[in-house]
Structures are given as structure tokens and as C-alpha cells.
TINU-698737 format. One record per residue (C-alpha): residue number from 1; residue in three letters; z, y, x. Coordinates in nm, 2 decimals. Example, Ala and Ser with C-alpha at 12.3 -4.5 7.8 and 13.67 -1.06 7.14 Angstrom:
<recs>
> pos code w v u
> 1 ala 0.78 -0.45 1.23
> 2 ser 0.71 -0.11 1.37
</recs>
This chain:
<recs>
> pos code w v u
> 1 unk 0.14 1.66 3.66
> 2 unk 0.38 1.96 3.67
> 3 unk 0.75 1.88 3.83
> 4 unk 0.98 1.99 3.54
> 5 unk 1.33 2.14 3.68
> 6 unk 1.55 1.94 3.42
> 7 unk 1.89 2.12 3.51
> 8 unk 1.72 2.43 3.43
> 9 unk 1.51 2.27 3.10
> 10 unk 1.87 2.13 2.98
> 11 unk 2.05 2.47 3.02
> 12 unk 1.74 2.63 2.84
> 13 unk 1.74 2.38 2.54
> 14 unk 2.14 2.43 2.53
> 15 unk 2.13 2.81 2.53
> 16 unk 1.81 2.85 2.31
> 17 unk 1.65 3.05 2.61
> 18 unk 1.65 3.17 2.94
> 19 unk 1.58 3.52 2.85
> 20 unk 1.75 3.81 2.70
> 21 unk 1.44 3.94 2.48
> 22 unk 1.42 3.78 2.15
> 23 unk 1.05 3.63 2.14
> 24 unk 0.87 3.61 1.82
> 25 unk 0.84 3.21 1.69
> 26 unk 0.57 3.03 1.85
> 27 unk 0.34 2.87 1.57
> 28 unk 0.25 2.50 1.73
> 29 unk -0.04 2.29 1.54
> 30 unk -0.36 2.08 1.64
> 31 unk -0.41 1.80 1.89
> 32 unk -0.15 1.74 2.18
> 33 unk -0.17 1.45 2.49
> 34 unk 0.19 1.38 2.55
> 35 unk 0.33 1.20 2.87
> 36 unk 0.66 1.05 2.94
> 37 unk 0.72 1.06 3.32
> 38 unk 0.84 0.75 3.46
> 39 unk 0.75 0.81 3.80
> 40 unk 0.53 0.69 3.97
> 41 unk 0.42 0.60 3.64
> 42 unk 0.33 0.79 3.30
> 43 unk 0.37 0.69 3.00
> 44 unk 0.07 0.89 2.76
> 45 unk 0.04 0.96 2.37
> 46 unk -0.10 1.16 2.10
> 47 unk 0.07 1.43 1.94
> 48 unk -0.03 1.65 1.66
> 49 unk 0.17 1.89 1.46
> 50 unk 0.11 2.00 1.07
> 51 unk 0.25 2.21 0.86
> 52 unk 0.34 2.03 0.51
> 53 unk 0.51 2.23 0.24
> 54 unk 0.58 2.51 0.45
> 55 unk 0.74 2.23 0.70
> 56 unk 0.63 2.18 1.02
> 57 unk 0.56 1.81 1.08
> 58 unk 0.47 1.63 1.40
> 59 unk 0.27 1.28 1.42
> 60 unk 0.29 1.03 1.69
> 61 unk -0.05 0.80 1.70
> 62 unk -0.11 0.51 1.87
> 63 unk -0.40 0.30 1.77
> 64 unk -0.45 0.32 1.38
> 65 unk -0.07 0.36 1.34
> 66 unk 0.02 0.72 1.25
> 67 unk 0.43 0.78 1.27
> 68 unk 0.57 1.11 1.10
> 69 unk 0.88 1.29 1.22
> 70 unk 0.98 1.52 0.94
> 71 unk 1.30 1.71 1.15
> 72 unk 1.15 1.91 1.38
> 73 unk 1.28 2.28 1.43
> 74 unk 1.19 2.56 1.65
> 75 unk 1.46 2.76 1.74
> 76 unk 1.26 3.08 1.96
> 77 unk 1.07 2.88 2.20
> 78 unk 1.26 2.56 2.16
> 79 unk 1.13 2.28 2.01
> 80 unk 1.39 1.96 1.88
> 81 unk 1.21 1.64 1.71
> 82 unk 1.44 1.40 1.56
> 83 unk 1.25 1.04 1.60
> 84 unk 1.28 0.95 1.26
> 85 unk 1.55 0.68 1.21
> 86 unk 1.59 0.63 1.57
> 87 unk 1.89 0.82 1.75
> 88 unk 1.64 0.97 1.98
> 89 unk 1.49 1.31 2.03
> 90 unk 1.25 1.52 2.21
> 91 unk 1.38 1.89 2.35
> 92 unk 1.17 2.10 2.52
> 93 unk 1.02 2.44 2.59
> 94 unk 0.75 2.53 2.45
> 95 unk 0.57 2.75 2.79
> 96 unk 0.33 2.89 2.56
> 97 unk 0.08 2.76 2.26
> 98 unk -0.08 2.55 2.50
> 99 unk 0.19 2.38 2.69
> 100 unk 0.54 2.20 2.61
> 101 unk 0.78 2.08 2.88
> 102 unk 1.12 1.92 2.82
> 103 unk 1.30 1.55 2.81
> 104 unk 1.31 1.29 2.58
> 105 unk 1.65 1.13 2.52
> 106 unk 1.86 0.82 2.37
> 107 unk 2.14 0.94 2.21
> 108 unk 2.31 0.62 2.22
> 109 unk 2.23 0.50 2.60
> 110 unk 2.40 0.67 2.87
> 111 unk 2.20 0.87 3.12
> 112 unk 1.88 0.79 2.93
> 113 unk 1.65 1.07 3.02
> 114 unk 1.30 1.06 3.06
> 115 unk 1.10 1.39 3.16
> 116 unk 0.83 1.54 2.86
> 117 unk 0.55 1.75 2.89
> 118 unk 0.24 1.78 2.67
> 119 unk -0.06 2.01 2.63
> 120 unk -0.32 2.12 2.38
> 121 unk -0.64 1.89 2.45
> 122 unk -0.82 1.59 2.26
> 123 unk -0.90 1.41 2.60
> 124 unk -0.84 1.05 2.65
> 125 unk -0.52 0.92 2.68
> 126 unk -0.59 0.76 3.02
> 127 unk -0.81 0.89 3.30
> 128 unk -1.14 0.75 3.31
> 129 unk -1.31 0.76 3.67
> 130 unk -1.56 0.52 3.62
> 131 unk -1.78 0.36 3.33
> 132 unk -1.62 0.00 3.20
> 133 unk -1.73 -0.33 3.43
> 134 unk -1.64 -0.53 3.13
> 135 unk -1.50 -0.56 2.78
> 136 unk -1.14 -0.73 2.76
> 137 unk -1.17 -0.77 2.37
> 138 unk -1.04 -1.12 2.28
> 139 unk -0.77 -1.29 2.28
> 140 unk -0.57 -1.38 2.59
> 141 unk -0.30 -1.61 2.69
> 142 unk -0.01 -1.43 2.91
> 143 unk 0.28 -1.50 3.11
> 144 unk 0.48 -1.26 3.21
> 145 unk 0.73 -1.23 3.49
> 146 unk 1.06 -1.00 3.51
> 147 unk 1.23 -0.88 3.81
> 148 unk 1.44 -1.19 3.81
> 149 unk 1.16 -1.49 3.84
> 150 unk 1.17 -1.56 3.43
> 151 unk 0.86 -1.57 3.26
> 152 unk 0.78 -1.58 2.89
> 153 unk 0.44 -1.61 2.73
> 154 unk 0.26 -1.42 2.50
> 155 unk -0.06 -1.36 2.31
> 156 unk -0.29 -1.04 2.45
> 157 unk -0.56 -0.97 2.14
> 158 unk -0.77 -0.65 2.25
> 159 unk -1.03 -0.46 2.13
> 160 unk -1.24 -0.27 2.31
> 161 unk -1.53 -0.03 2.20
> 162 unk -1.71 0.20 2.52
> 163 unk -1.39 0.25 2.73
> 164 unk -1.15 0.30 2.43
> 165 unk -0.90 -0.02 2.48
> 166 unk -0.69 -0.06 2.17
> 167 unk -0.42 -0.38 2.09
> 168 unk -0.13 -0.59 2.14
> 169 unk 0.05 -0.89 2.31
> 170 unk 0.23 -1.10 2.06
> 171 unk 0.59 -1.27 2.24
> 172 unk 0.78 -1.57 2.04
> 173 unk 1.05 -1.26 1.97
> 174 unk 0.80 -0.99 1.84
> 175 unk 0.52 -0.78 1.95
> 176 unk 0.49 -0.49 2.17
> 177 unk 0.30 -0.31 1.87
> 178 unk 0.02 -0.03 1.84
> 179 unk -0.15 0.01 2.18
> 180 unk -0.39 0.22 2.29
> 181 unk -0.57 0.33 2.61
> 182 unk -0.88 0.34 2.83
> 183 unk -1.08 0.12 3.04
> 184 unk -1.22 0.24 3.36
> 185 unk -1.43 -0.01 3.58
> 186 unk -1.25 -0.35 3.63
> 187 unk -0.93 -0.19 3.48
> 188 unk -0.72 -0.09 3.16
> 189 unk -0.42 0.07 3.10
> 190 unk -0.25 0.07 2.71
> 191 unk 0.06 0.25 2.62
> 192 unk 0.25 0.32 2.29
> 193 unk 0.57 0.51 2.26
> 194 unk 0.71 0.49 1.86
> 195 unk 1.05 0.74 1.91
> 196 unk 1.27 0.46 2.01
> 197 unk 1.04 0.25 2.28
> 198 unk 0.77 0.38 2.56
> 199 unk 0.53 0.13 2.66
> 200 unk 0.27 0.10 2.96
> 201 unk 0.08 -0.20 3.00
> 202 unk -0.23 -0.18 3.33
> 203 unk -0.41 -0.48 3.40
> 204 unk -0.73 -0.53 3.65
> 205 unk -0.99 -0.82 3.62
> 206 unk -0.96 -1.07 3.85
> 207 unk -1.33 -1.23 4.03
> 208 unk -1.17 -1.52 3.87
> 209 unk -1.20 -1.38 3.49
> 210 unk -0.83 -1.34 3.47
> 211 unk -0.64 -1.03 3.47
> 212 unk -0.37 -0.93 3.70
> 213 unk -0.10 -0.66 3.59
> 214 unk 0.22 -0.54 3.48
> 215 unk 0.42 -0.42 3.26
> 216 unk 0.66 -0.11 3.21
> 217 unk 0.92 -0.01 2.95
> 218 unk 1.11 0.30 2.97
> 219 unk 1.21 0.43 3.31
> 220 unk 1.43 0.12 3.41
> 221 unk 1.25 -0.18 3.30
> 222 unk 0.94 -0.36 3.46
> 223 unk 0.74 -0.72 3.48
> 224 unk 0.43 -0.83 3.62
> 225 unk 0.21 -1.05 3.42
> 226 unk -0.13 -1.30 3.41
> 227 unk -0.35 -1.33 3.13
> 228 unk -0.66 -1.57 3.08
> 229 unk -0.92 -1.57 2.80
> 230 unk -0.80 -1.86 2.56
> 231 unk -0.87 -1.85 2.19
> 232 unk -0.74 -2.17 2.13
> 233 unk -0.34 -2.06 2.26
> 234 unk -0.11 -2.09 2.00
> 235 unk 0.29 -1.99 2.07
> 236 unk 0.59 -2.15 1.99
> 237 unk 0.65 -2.21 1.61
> 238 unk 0.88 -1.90 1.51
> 239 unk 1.01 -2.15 1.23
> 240 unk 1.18 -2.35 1.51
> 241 unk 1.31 -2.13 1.73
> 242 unk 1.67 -2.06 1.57
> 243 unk 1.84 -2.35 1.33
> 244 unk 2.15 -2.40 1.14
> 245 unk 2.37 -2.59 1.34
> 246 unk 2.38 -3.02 1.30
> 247 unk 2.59 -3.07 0.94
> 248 unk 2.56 -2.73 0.80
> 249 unk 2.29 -2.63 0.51
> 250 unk 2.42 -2.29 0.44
> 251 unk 2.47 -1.97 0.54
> 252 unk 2.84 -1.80 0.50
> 253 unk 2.96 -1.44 0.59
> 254 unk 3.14 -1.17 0.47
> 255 unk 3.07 -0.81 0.59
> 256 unk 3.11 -0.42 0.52
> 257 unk 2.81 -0.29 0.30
> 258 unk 2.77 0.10 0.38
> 259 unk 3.04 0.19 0.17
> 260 unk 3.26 -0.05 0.37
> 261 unk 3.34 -0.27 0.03
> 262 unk 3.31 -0.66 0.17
> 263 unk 3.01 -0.81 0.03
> 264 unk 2.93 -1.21 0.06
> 265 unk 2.61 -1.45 -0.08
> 266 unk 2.88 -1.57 -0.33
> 267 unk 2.89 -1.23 -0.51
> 268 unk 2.74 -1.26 -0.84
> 269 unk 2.41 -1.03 -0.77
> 270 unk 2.29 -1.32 -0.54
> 271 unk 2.37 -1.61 -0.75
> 272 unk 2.07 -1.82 -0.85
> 273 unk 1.83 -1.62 -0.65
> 274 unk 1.57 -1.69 -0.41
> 275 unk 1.75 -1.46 -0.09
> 276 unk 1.61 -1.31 0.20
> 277 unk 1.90 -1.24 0.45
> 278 unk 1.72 -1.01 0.74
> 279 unk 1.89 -0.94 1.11
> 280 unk 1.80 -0.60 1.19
> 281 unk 1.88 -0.29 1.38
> 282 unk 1.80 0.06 1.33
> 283 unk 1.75 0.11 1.71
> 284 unk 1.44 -0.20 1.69
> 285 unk 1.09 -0.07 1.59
> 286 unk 0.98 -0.47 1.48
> 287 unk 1.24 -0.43 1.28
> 288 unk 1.11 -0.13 1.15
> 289 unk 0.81 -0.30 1.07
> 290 unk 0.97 -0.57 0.93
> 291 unk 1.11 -0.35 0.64
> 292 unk 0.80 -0.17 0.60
> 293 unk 0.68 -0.49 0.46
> 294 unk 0.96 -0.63 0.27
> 295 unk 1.07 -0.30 0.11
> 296 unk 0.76 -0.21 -0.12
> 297 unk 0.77 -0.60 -0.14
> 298 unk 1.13 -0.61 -0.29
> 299 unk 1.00 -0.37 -0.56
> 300 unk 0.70 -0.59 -0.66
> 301 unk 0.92 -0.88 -0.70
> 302 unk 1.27 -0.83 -0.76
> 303 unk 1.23 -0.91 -1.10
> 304 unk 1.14 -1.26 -1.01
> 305 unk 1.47 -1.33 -0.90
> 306 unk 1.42 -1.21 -0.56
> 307 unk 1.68 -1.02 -0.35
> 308 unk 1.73 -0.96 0.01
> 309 unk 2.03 -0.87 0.25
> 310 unk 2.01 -0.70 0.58
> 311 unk 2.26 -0.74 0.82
> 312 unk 2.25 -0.45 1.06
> 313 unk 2.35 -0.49 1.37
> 314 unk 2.38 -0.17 1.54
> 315 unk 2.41 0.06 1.94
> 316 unk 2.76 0.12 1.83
> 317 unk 3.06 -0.10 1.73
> 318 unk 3.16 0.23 1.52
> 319 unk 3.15 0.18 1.13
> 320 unk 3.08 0.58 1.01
> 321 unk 2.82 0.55 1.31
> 322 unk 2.63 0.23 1.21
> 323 unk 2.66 0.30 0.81
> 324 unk 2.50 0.70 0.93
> 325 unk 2.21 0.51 1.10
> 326 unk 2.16 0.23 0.81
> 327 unk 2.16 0.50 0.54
> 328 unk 1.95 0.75 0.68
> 329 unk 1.71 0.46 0.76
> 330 unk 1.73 0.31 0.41
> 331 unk 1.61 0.64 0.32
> 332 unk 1.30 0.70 0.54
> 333 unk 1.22 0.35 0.47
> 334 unk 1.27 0.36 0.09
> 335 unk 1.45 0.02 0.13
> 336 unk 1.68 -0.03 -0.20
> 337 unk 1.79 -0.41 -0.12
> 338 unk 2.15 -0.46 0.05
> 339 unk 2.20 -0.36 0.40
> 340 unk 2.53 -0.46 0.55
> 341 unk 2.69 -0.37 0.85
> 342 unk 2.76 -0.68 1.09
> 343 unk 2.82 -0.63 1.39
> 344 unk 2.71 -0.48 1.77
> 345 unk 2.34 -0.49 1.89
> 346 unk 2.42 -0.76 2.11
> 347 unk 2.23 -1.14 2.05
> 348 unk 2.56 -1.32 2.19
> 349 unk 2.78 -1.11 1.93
> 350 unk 2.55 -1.15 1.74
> 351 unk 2.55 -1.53 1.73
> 352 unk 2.95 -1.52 1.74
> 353 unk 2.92 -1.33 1.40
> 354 unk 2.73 -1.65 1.25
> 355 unk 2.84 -1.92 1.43
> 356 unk 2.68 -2.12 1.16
> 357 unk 2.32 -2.08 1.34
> 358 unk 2.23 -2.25 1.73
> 359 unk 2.18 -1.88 1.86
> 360 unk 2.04 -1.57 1.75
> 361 unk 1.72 -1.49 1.97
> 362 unk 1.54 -1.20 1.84
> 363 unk 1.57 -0.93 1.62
> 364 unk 1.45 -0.92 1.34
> 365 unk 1.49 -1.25 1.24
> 366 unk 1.44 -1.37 0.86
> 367 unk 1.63 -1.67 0.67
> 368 unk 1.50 -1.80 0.40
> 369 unk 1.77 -1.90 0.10
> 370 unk 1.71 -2.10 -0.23
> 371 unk 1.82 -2.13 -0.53
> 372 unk 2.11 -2.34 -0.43
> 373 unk 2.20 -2.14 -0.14
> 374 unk 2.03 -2.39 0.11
> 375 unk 1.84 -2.25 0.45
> 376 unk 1.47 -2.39 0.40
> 377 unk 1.36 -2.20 0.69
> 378 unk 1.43 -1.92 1.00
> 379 unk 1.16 -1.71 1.12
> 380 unk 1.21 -1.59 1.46
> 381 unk 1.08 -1.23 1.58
> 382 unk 0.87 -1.07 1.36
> 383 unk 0.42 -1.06 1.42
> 384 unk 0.34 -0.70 1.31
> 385 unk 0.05 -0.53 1.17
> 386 unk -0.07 -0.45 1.49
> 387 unk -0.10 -0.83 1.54
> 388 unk -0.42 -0.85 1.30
> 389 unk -0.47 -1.20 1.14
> 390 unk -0.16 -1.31 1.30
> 391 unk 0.03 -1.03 1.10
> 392 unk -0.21 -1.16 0.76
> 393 unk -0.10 -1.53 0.84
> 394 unk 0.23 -1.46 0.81
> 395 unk 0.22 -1.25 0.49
> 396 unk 0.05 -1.58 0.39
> 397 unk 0.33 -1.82 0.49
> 398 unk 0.60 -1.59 0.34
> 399 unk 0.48 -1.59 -0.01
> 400 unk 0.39 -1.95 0.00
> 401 unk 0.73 -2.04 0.05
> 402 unk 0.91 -1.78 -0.19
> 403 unk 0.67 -1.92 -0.43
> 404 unk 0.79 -2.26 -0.38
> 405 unk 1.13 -2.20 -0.43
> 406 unk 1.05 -1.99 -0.70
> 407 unk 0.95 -2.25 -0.91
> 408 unk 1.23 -2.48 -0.83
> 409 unk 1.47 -2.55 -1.11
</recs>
């Protein structure tokens, strides 16, 4: 992979070029591989830009997911992509129509920089040296390891078809999403990067039948994990993972809605309603797909007496910078319920903001409200789409219990 100068790429992007000559606009379209460099490591995915409407559109896939970035501008041969609801962005050079070099930043993290390149190709996303030695579809129980000792366990469920790897792992606090990669011999590798998180997963089978491997997000952040086939591995139940504290039944707050009017569950719009209060972020792609679900959902049902409250907690204890990010997120997500803005995108602020519930553990988590403005239950995390039947069970369990407190009096 090519070494990419980034004092020089930065001063390019900031000046628009490194050239006198004006050059005419560089037309970009069709199939791109796109790597993150996290050295030694890279981070792949698959890029494609469209035009739509005379707009030019780019598309991030990973799996059977497909994520569209509407704000992307050329500027000569600069290219800028706004990820979506994210504060993150790609800026790069485009070389020529074959070949794009640049960064990809966090707006909101300091000295969070990750070097971008991609080029025009449809090969696979990972290198394939050698036909597979075996198929890792199923369903696996993990444990991973961070840097520090700590492990957690999760839920690997793979699919494998020739040496085309696609899947998951399922954690008590969420999923790690769309993955998709390549098997070669004994080995995988899966990776998924959504504009806000860049994920590489490599595992080798073991003579043992396990798999050995680890586990790498962003440039900062690794673990090690061990998985073992085991159908019959269950996790934690995400209904008891965060409680109301001993003596309390109900949830109080009082918090800014975008406008920064103070909005509580004793305002008259909630009154007598089943509520949904949701603990999001803009900055957290479960919770992203959290609100895919429940905002077309809120439509359907609203008009059974429904509503639901999200209490954004955001990168920045700013107000005007939180509201920004909620209502341009509302927006792409066509979300009409009430979002508020509570608080920093911190689990222990978090917690201090309700100190009503025994912690706050994972965003998103959902509370369930009835009628009479008791809890009935807290889902912790959130299993996505990309979780299968998992995701299906849950969209099972959800309307089962709105139902039932539906059709309490």
C-alpha cells in the first residue's frame, strides 16, 4: 500500500490544490475498495459513487447493508464526504479517476486521523492466497480480552459461502454490525467501517476447532479473543442488565428539547401513553440502528397511544452543538418523536443524569413506560439487523410487550 505524505495531503485539502493550473472536475463513479490504514493493519471497504439527481452520491457497503452519504463535493480534485449524521469526514485527493488518497477524520476527537486511500477495482475486500480449509458459518461463543486482562463474551454468527465470510458478534451492550470479508485457508478476516466506527476482526482455526484472533477498532483500540462452535450459548438477559433503583417505580427528568424549552414525562403529550424513553447518541451507529427501527415504527403506531422520547447524549457538553447533531440526525433518520438533549456521551454522567436507574451500561438503551408511568422493563444494548433471528426476536419481544400495556386500562 502506497505511503501517503499527510502534511502535504492536509495542506492540499486546505488549499484546494497543489498546483497553479486550474484542472477540469474529475467525474468519480463505479466500484471503489477503500482501506483505512491502521498500520500494521488495514481496515478495507466498498465504495461506490452515483450520480442521483444531478448529485453525486457515495455508498458505503458492508454485507447486505448499503449506507448513503448525500454531502459529498468535489472542489478541483478534492473530494469532502460528510458521514452522514456522524461528525466525521473523508478528505482526499483524488490522483486521477482510478486512485483517491487522503484521511479520514473525527471532528469531535482530538488527533483522530486515520490515513485513506482507495482505487477503482471490484476485487475482494481481503486477499485471498489460498482456497478455504473450512467453513466458519455458525454460531460461536466468544470471549474477548482487552489490553487490560477484562474479558466480555459475545455471540460470533457467520456465514460463509466459497471464501466470502460475511457476519457479526453480538456483546450484552450491542453488536459490532454488518461484516464482511474473506477466508483464506485456516483463516478469516471481516471488517466494517459505517462513517463513525472502523472495524477489523481476523481469526485462525485452531487443530482444536476453536478459533484464535483479535480484534481492532480504529487506530487506538485492540483485543484478542477465543471463539468455540456452541449453538446452544445464550448471553446475559438484556432485560436485566440496568434496573430502577430498590423503592423507585418511575422514571423522572427534566431536560432541554432542541429548542432548549424544558420538557418532562409529566407534560401533557405523554400523559396516558404507553412511552418509549431511548438513551442515544448521534456519535453511536447501534444507536443508529436503533432509530431506524423505531422511527418508521412511531409512524405506524402513534395513533395507538404510543410516543417515544430520546435522550441524546452527545461528544460535546455544548447545547447549539448537541441540538446541530440531534436535528440534522432527526432529519436523515426521518425520526419525528421527541429527542431531548441530556447530557455528555459519558455512561458515568450519564448515570448521574438519572440517578433513578443502578447504572447506565450501553447506549442505546430502551425503557419501557405504561400507562401509569411505571418502568415494566430496560433493555440493555441494542441486537441489530445484522444480528439475523436475534435482531427478529427482539422485534418480537418489543411488540409483545407494547401490546400488553396497550390493552391495560
Amino acid at each position: 500500500m502506497k505511503k501517503i505524505n499527510l502534511l502535504c495531503l492536509v495542506l492540499f485539502i486546505l488549499l484546494g490544490s497543489c498546483r497553479q493550473e486550474t484542472k477540469k472536475q474529475i467525474v468519480l463513479d463505479g466500484n471503489w475498495l477503500a482501506v483505512l490504514d491502521i498500520s500494521p493493519d488495514i481496515i478495507p471497504f466498498r465504495l461506490t459513487f452515483s450520480q442521483s439527481k444531478g448529485k453525486l452520491i457515495a455508498q458505503v457497503h458492508n454485507a447486505e447493508e448499503t449506507l448513503v452519504y448525500d454531502e459529498v463535493v468535489i472542489r478541483e480534485d478534492s473530494l469532502f464526504i460528510t458521514m452522514s449524521i456522524f461528525d466525521s469526514e473523508i478528505k482526499a485527493k483524488i490522483i486521477d479517476p482510478q486512485n483517491i488518497e487522503g484521511i479520514y477524520v473525527r471532528n469531535y476527537a482530538a488527533n483522530y486521523v486515520i490515513p485513506f486511500n482507495a482505487s477503482k477495482t471490484t476485487k475482494s475486500r481481503f486477499e485471498v492466497k489460498e482456497k478455504p480449509k473450512t467453513d466458519f458459518s455458525g454460531r460461536w461463543k466468544t470471549v474477548f480480552q482487552d489490553e487490560k486482562g477484562e474479558t466480555y463474551e459475545a455471540v460470533g454468527i457467520f456465514s460463509q459461502k466459497g471464501d466470502q465470510l460475511t457476519g457479526t458478534f453480538l456483546t450484552s451492550l450491542g453488536d459490532y454490525r454488518f461484516l464482511e470479508g474473506n477466508v483464506s485457508g485456516s483463516t478469516f478476516s471481516l471488517s466494517a467501517f459505517d462513517g463513525s466506527h472502523a472495524f477489523l476482526f481476523k481469526g485462525e482455526l485452531q487443530e482444536d476447532g476453536s478459533i484464535l484472533g483479535k480484534f481492532r477498532s480504529g487506530p487506538r483500540y485492540a483485543e484478542t479473543f477465543i471463539a468455540v462452535r456452541d449453538d446452544a450459548f445464550e448471553l446475559p438477559d438484556a432485560y436485566g442488565l440496568t434496573s430502577l433503583k430498590e423503592g423507585i417505580e418511575k422514571l423522572t427528568f427534566s431536560f432541554p428539547d432542541l429548542n432548549g424549552q424544558p420538557v418532562s414525562l409529566d407534560n401533557e403529550k405523554f400523559r396516558g401513553k404507553v412511552v418509549l424513553v431511548q438513551l442515544f447518541g448521534t456519535w453511536c451507529p447501534n444507536c443508529m440502528d436503533e432509530t431506524k427501527f423505531l422511527a418508521p415504527w412511531y409512524e405506524k403506531n402513534k395513533a395507538r397511544g404510543i410516543e417515544i422520547v430520546a435522550l441524546a447524549f452527545e461528544s460535546k457538553p455544548d447545547f447549539d452543538y448537541a441540538s446541530a447533531r440531534v436535528k440534522k440526525s432527526k432529519e436523515k433518520l426521518n425520526a419525528n418523536y421527541t429527542f431531548l438533549i441530556a447530557g455528555e456521551s459519558n455512561k458515568d454522567k450519564a448515570g448521574e443524569a438519572l440517578p433513578m436507574l443502578n447504572a447506565v451500561v450501553a447506549f442505546p438503551t430502551l425503557l419501557y413506560i405504561d400507562k401509569k408511568g411505571k418502568i415494566r422493563k430496560i433493555h440493555t444494548g441494542f441486537n441489530g439487523p445484522a444480528t439475523g433471528g436475534l435482531f427478529d426476536r427482539w422485534v418480537e419481544e418489543h411488540e409483545a410487550l407494547v401490546r400488553e400495556m396497550l390493552a391495560e386500562s
